[in-house]
C-alpha angles and dihedrals in degrees: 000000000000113000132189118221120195117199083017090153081067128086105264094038098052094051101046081046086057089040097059092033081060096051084045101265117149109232132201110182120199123205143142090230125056114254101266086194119041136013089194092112127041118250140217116214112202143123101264086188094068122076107214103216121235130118090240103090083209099055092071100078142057120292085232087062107044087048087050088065094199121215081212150357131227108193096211091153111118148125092256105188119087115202085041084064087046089056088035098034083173092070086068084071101044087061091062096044088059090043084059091053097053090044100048085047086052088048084045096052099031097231138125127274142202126200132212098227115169130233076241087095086070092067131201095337135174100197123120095227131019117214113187091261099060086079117127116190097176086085120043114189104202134010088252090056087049094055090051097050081047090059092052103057090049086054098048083047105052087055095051091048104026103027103233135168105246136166134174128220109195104202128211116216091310107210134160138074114026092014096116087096083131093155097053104019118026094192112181102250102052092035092060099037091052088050095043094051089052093045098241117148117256126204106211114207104222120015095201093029101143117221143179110216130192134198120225100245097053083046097052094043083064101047089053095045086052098049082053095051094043084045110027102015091249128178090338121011084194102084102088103114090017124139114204147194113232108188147107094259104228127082125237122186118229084246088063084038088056098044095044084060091047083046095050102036099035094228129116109239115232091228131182115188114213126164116280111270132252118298091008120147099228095181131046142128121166138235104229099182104105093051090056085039096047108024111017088248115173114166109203105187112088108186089257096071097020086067093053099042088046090045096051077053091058102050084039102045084046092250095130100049 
């Protein structure tokens, strides 16, 4: 199969290209910024943000992509960092401009296309447990959450009026192999096991801040399982329109977070506690049952051992010095 990646040059979306290259799928990535970790898939380098004119719906993108002739699409391209999008709202909008442009290249092709959504449009939530339905989209926390819950509706729309094919992953604080992007994008596990090796001092937002963090290989198993149910039927041909949950399905606070990093390096973390900041989500653990139900998925990397697999990446790949 030949399958399209936006924001390819990202972390997600690196290691699903090198997962489907590996099972013999042929990968174009598409992104505004060059691939920093891998050149095993050929890349695409344009401003997803900008909509070429021309009453050809073809003639918007780029002559590479319209060659490729993609069996599907998965629109991965974002500003990814939330309280950067509540400093550069604008950003925000820049998201759904690039969510425009996926979608117009799926219409234009007439393929199916998935969609990297965030357990954001929650919003600020005390439940135990988040099922897809629990979304409300009257209240947006943050300028990032709005532009995600704006995807979505574009999304939802362009299957009502154009028929396509469409389904939405929502992630959960997505870490592991190739996060390690500092100077574009400071996330919150490679930024504190990098300080905490080196022995910085850290400030954690949020000392009882709830997560659900996944780890990349459980997140791109379910993106792939999810490209073969919307194009062969497998192992649920029920999953066009579909919204899903994409996590590991079990909360850890930042203070586990923090202690999990001391545990695996060896090292005691230099940690100052301060209130969460402004637009961030402090409480979420996700329903992943759909996803089984749906999809097969079966994450099998708890914290406990994600921390350890993505720390052994950082001292091989150099990242820690």
């Amino acid at each position: 199969m030949n399958i399209l990646i936006t924001g390819a040059s990202g972390q997600i979306g690196t290691n699903l290209a090198l997962k489907l290259l590996a099972r013999g799928d042929q990968v174009l990535g598409v992104d505004k910024r060059l691939n920093a970790w891998s050149q095993a898939f050929p890349l695409v380098q344009t401003d997803m943000t900008l909509s070429p004119t021309g009453a050809d719906n073809r003639s918007r993108f780029p002559e590479q992509v319209t060659a490729f002739q993609p069996h599907a699409i998965v629109h991965l391209a974002a500003w990814a960092k939330v309280h950067q999008l509540v400093k550069e709202p604008a950003k925000a909008l820049e998201n759904v401009a690039m969510t425009f442009w996926a979608l117009e290249a799926a219409r234009a092709a007439k393929v199916p296309i998935l969609f990297g959504s965030s357990r954001e449009v929650y919003g600020d939530i005390l439940r135990h447990v988040t099922e897809e339905s629990m979304a409300d989209f009257v209240v947006a926390e943050s300028p990032y959450s709005a532009s995600k819950i704006a995807g979505e509706a574009f999304f939802s729309s362009y299957a009502k009026c154009y028929g396509l094919k469409t389904l939405v992953f929502r992630f959960s604080n997505v870490y592991g192999r190739y996060d390690n992007d500092l100077e574009r994008m400071e996330r919150v596990i490679p930024l504190f096991v990098r300080k905490i090796w080196k022995g910085e001092p850290i400030t954690v937002f949020g000392r009882n801040k709830m997560l659900d963090f996944t780890y990349v290989d459980d997140c791109v198993s379910g993106i792939a399982a999810g490209i073969d149910a919307l194009l062969i039927g497998l192992p649920s041909p029920r999953v066009a329109g579909q919204t899903i949950n994409l996590a590991y399905g079990q909360g850890q606070t930042l203070y586990d977070l923090v202690s999990l990093i001391e545990l695996a390096t060896g090292k005691q973390a230099q940690a100052t506690y301060a209130p969460s900041q402004t637009g961030e989500v402090t409480r979420y653990v996700a329903d992943i049952s759909k996803a089984r139900t749906l999809l097969g998925y079966q994450p099998q990397t708890p914290l406990t051992k994600g921390i350890q697999m993505y720390i052994t990446w950082c001292r091989e790949s150099g990242f820690l010095g």
